[in-house]
C-alpha positions in Angstrom: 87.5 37.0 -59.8 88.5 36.5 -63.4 88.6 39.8 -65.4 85.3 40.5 -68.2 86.2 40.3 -71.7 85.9 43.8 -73.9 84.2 44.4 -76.8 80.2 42.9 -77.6 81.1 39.8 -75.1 82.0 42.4 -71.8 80.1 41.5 -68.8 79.5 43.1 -65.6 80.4 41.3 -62.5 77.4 39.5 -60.8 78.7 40.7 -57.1 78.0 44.8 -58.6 74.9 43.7 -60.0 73.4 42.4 -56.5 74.6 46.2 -55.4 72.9 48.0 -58.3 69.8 46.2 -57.3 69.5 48.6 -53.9 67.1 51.5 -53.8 65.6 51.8 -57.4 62.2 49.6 -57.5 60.7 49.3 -54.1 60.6 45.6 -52.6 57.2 45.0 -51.5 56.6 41.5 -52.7 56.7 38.0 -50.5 56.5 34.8 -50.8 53.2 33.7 -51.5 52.6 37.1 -53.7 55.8 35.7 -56.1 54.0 32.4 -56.2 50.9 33.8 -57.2 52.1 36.3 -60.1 54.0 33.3 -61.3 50.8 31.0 -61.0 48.7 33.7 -63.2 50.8 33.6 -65.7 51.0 29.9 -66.0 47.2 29.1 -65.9 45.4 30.5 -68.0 44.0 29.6 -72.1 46.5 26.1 -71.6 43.4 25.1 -68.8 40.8 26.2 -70.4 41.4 26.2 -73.9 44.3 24.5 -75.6 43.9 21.3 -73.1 40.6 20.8 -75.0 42.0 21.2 -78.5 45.0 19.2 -78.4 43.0 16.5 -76.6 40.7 16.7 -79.6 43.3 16.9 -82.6 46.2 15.2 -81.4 46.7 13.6 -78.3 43.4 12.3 -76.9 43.2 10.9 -73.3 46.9 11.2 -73.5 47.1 15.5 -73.3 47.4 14.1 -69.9 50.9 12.9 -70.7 51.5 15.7 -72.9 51.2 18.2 -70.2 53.8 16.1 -67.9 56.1 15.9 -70.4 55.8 19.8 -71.0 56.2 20.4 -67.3 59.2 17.9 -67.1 60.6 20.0 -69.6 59.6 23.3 -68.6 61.1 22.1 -65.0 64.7 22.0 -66.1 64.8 25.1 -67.4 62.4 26.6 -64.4 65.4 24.9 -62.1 68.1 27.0 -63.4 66.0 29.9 -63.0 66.0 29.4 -59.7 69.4 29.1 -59.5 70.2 32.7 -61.0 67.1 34.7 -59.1 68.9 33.0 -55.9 72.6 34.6 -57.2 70.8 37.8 -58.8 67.6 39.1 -57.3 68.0 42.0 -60.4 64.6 43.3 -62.4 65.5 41.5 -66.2 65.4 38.3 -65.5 66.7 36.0 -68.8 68.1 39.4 -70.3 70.4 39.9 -66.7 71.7 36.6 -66.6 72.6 36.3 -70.0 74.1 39.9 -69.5 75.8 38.7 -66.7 77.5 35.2 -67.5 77.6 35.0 -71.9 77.8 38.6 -72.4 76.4 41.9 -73.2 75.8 41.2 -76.9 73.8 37.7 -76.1 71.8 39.6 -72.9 71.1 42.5 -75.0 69.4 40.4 -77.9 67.6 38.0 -75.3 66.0 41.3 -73.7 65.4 43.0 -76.8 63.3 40.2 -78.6 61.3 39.8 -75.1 60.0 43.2 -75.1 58.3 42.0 -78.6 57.0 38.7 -77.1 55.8 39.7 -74.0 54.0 42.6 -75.1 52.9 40.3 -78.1 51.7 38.2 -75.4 49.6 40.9 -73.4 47.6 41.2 -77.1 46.9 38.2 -77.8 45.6 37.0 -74.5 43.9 40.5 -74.4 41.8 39.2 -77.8 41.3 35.9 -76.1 39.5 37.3 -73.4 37.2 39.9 -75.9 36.2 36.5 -77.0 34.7 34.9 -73.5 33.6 38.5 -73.3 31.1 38.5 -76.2 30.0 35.3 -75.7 28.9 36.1 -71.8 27.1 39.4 -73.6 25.6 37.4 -75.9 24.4 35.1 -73.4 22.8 38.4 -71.9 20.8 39.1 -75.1 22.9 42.1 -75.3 23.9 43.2 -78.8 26.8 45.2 -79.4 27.7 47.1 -82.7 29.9 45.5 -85.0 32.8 48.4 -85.1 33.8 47.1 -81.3 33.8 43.9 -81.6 36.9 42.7 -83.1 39.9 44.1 -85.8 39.9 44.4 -89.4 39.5 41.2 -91.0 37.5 39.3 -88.4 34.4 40.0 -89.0 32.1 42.1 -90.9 31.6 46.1 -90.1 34.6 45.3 -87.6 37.0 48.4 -87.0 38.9 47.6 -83.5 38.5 45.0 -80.9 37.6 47.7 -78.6 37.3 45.1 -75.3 40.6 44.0 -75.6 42.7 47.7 -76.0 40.8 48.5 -72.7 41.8 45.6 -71.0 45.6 46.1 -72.2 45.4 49.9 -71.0 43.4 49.1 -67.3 46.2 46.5 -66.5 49.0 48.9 -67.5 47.2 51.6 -65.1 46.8 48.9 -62.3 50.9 48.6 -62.5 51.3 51.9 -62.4 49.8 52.3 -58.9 52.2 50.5 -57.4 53.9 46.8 -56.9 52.3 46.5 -53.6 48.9 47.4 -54.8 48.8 45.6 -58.2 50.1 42.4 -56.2 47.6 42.3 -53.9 45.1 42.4 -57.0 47.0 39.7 -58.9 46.7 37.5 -55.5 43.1 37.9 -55.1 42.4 37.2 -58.6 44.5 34.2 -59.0 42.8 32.9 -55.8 39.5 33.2 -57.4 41.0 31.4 -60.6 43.1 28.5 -58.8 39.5 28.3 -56.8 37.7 28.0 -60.4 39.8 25.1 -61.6 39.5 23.1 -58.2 35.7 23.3 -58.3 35.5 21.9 -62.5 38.1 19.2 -61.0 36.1 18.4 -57.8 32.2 18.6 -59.4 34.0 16.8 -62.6 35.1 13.9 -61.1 31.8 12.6 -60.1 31.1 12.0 -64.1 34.0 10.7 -65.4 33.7 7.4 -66.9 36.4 5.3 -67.3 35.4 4.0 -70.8 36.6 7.5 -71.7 40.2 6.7 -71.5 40.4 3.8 -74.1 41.9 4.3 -76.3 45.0 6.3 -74.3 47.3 6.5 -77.3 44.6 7.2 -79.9 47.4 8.6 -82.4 49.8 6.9 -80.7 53.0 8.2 -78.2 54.3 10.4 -81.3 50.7 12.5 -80.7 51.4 12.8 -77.1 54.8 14.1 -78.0 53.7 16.6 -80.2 50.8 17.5 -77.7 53.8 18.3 -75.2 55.2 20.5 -78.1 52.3 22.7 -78.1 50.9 22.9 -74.3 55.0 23.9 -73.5 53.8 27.3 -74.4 51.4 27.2 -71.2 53.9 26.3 -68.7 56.4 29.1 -68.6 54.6 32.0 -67.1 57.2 31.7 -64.5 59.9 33.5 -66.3 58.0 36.6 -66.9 57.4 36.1 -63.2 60.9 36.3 -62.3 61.7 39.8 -63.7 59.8 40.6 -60.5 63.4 39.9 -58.0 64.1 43.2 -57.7 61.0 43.5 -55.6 60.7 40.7 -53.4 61.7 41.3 -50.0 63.8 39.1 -50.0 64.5 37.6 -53.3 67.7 35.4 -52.6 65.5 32.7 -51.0 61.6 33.5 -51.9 62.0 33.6 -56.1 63.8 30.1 -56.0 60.6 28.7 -53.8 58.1 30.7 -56.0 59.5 29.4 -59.4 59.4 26.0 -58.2 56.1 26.3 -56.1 54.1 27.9 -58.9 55.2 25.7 -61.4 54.7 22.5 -59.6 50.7 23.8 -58.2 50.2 24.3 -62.0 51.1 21.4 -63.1 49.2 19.5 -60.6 46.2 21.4 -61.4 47.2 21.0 -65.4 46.9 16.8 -64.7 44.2 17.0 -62.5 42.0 18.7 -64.6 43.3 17.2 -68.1 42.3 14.0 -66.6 38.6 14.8 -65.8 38.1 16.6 -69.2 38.6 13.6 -71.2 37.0 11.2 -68.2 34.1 13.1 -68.7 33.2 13.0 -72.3 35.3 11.6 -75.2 38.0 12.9 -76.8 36.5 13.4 -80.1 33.5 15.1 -79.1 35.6 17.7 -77.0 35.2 21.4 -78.0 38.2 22.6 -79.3 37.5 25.9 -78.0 35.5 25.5 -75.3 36.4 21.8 -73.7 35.5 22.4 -70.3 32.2 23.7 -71.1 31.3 21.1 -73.7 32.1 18.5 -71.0 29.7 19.1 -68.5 26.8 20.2 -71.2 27.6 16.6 -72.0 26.8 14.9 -68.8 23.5 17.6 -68.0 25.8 20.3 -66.2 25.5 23.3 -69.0 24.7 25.5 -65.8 28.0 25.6 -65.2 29.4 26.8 -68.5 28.8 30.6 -67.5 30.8 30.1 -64.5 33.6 28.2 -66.3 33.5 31.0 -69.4 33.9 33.8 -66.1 36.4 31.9 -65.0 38.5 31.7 -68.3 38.3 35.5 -68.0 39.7 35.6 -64.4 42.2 33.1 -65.3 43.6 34.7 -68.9 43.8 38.1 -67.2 46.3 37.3 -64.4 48.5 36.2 -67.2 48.0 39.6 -68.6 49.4 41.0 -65.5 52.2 38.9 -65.3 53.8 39.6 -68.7 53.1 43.2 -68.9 54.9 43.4 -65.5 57.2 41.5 -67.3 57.8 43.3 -70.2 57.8 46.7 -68.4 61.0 45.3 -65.9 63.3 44.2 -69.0 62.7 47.4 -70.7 63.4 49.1 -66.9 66.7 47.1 -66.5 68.2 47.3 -70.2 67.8 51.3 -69.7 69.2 51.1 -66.3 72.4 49.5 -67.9 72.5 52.2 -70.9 71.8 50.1 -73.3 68.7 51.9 -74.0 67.8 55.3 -73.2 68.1 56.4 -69.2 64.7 58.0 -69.5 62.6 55.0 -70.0 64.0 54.2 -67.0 62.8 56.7 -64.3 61.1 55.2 -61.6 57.9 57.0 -59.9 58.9 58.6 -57.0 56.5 57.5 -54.4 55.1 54.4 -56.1 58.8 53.6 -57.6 57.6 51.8 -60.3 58.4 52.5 -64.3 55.5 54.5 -64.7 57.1 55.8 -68.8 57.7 52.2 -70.0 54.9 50.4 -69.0 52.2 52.8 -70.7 53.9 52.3 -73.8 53.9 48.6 -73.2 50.0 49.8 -72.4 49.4 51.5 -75.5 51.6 49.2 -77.3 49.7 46.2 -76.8 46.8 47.5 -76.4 47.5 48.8 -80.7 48.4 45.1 -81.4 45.1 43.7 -79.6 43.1 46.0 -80.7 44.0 46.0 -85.1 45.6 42.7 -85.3 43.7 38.9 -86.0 44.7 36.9 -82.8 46.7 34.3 -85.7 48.8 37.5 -86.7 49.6 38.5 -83.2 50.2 35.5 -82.1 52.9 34.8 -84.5 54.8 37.6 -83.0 55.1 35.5 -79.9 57.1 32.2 -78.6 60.3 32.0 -80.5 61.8 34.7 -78.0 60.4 32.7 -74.7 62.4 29.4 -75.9 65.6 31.4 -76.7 65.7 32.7 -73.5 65.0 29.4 -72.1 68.4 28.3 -74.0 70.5 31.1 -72.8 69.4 30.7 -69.1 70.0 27.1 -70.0 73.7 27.0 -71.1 74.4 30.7 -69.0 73.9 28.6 -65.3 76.4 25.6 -66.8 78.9 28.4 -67.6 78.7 30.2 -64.1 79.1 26.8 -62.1 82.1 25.9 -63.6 83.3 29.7 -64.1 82.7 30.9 -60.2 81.4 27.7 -58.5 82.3 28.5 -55.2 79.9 32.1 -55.3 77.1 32.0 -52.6 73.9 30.2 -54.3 70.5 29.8 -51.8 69.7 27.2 -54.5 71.3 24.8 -56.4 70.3 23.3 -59.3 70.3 19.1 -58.7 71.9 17.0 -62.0 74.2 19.5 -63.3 74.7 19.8 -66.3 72.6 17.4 -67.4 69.3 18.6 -66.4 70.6 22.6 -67.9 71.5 20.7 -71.1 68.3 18.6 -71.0 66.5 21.5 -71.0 68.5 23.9 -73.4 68.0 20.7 -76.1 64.5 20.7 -75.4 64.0 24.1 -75.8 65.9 24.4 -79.3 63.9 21.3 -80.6 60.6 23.1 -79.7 62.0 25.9 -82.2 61.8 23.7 -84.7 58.5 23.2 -84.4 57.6 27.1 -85.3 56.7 28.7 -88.6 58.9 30.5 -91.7 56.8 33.6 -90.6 57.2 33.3 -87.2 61.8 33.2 -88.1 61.0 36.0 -90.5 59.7 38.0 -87.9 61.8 37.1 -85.7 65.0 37.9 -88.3 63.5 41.4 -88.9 63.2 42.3 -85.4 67.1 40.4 -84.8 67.7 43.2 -87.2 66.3 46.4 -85.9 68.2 45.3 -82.7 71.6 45.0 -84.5 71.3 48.6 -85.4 69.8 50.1 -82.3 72.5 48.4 -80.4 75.5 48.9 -83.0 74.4 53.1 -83.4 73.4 53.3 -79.2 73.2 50.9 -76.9 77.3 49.5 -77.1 78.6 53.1 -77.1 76.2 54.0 -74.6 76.4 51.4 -72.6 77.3 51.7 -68.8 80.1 49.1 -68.9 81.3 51.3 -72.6 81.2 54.4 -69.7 83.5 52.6 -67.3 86.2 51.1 -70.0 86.8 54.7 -71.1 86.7 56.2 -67.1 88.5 53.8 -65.7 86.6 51.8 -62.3 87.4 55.1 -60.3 86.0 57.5 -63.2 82.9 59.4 -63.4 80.1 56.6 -64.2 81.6 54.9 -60.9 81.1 51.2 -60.1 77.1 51.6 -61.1 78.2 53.3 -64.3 75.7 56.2 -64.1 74.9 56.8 -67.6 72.1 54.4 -67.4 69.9 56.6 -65.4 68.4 54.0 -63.7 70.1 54.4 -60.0 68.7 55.4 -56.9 69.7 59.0 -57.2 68.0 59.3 -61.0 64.9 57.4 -60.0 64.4 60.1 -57.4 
């Protein structure tokens, strides 16, 4: 094995981070559990919100296309993924293999922007889901007061979106009971949501009319193309779902399967039902906000809308779960390797889950959701998902040709082409986003140059072992991190 370069760029060898992965989280999750937290964060607002709006404003009958082009895309990425949660069933995900195969500077700013996005992302689902909430209480004839109903700004009398900083805190105490425990929840619920979707596609087929689909194109191919630009963001729930390796039972062959299972029962469900929204009524009477609903009030089915809106619910919160799990097993890992403080990364020592980081994800979020307009917190999102996708993208090139002969239980099909593919991909999506959203993005890059300049590379566990020596104190795990078996305990 070659040796690891000093310095920002040192890495730690993958065969000692499979052995670091023994002991500290407890492995509880199979299969179809994987494949279900991966589907909850996947579908969600993209199925029951964004496919009405881009439909409406930019792609027409064609979101259809837009969606398979997003899930093309999103599948080369999601592929080499699979390849590194077969080589490195770690809790970190993106951050690990960057850490891992391009360095500890790269892996440290790939996990330090996610704990922004993800958490960002908790918020600002958590405000999309106080929406369907009022509207199902106003549907009630209930009246609430004004204070609770939404942050500063969005309304008037409004003091906090009250809804949503509950809903960030009661999934942050559902992960604390447990991974077993909160799994089974996020299985049942996602059931309940995949079985949602498949009865709008099944009673929504009956009344599509095929006139609805002329024009395709309506703003031509370049619409459908920038469609794809904007659904990408609901196809990659998968990644926050792969932070979860260190618990699998046995992660070196289910998180492979789950990546690609959850992303290819997505996307058929994405299709199947972008294809009976505009069937059913035309594109430029869809509700932007509300398409499914719209649609069936438009062929004498407004019934249903109730059940659709409780489904939206259902469906937004898994995705909830799956990135505040998410967030919560970054933060665990980067401690774990010193790069941040050892105590964020105590475990529980019966449940042994991160019970310290992920109420301050909790609270965290639950601030963000509850005093920020959803457009403000959702600028804090995105930009850190596709540099992630770009590091796992080129990292999996890199470790084929550095160690091609390590054990893989998957391997990636059309290297490098389908890694480049979807590294290029990713980077032009980038382009797509906002001055505010690189502003952001640079002050936050900033904040994390100085934590990890002032802590994190002199605290480091692999900064422990150049000065001990591979025989010295912090031993082969360095154990300044904190995050071992015998600290968890």
């Amino acid at each position: 094995m070659t040796s690891s370069p000093g310095g920002i760029f040192r890495r730690k060898p993958v065969d000692e981070i499979v052995d670091e992965t023994e002991g500290a989280l407890s492995r509880s999750l199979g299969l179809w559990q994987l494949t279900a937290i991966g589907i909850g964060g996947i579908i969600g607002a993209g199925i029951f919100a964004l496919a009405g709006a881009v439909a409406t404003e930019t792609a027409g009958p064609a979101v259809l296309v837009s969606f398979l082009i997003a899930g093309l895309a999103s599948a080369a990425a999601a592929l080499s993924y699979a390849e590194f949660a077969g080589m490195i069933p770690k809790a970190g995900s993106a951050y690990t293999y960057g850490y891992a195969v391009l360095g500890e500077a790269v892996g440290w700013f790939i996990g330090w922007d996610l704990l922004l996005e993800y958490t960002a992302i908790v918020a600002v689902v958590a405000i999309g889901i106080s929406g369907y909430f009022g509207f199902l209480v106003g549907e009630l004839g209930l009246e609430l007061p004004a204070w609770m109903l939404g942050a500063p700004g969005t309304g008037e009398g409004r003091v906090v979106d009250l809804f949503a900083v509950v809903l960030c805190l009661l999934i942050a105490y559902l992960l604390t009971l447990g991974i077993k425990t909160a799994a089974r929840f996020e299985t049942f619920v996602v059931g309940l949501k995949v079985a949602v979707v498949v009865l709008v596609i099944v009673v929504g087929f009956f009344h599509v009319k095929t006139a609805n689909y002329s024009p395709f194109f309506p703003f031509g191919v370049g619409g459908a193309i920038t469609g794809a630009a904007t659904v990408f963001f609901a196809v990659f729930g998968y990644d926050a779902m792969s932070t979860a390796a260190e618990e699998s039972k046995d992660a070196r062959r289910h998180m492979p399967k789950a990546i690609i299972w959850s992303l290819v029962i997505s996307m058929v469900l994405y299709v199947l039902a972008t294809l009976v929204l505009t069937g059913m009524q035309n594109y430029r009477e869809i509700d932007p906000e509300s398409g499914f609903s719209s649609a069936f009030a438009s062929v004498g089915l407004s019934g249903l809308a109730s059940v659709i809106a409780v489904g939206a619910i259902i469906g937004i919160l898994t995705v909830m779960f799956t990135f505040m799990l998410g967030v919560t097993r970054v933060w665990f890992s980067m401690s774990r390797d010193g790069l941040l403080p050892a105590w964020f990364a105590k475990v529980h020592p019966v449940r042994r889950v991160p019970v310290r980081v992920t109420w301050i994800v909790g609270v965290g979020s639950a601030l963000i959701a509850g005093f920020l307009p959803i457009r403000e917190a959702a600028e804090l999102t995105n930009i850190g998902i596709l540099l992630a996708f770009v590091v796992v993208c080129i990292a999996v090139i890199v470790l084929r040709y550095r160690r091609p002969d390590a054990p893989r239980t998957f391997r990636l099909p059309g290297m490098p082409v389908v890694p480049a593919l979807g590294a290029l991909f990713s980077v032009w999506l980038i382009t797509f986003l906002a001055p505010e959203t690189w502003l952001r993005f640079a002050l936050w890059f900033v904040i994390g140059a100085v934590i990890y300049a002032l802590y994190g590379y002199r605290r480091s566990a692999l900064a422990d072992r150049s000065r001990s020596g591979p025989s010295g104190p912090s031993g082969p795990r360095g154990g300044s991190s904190g995050g071992g078996p015998g600290s968890a305990r």
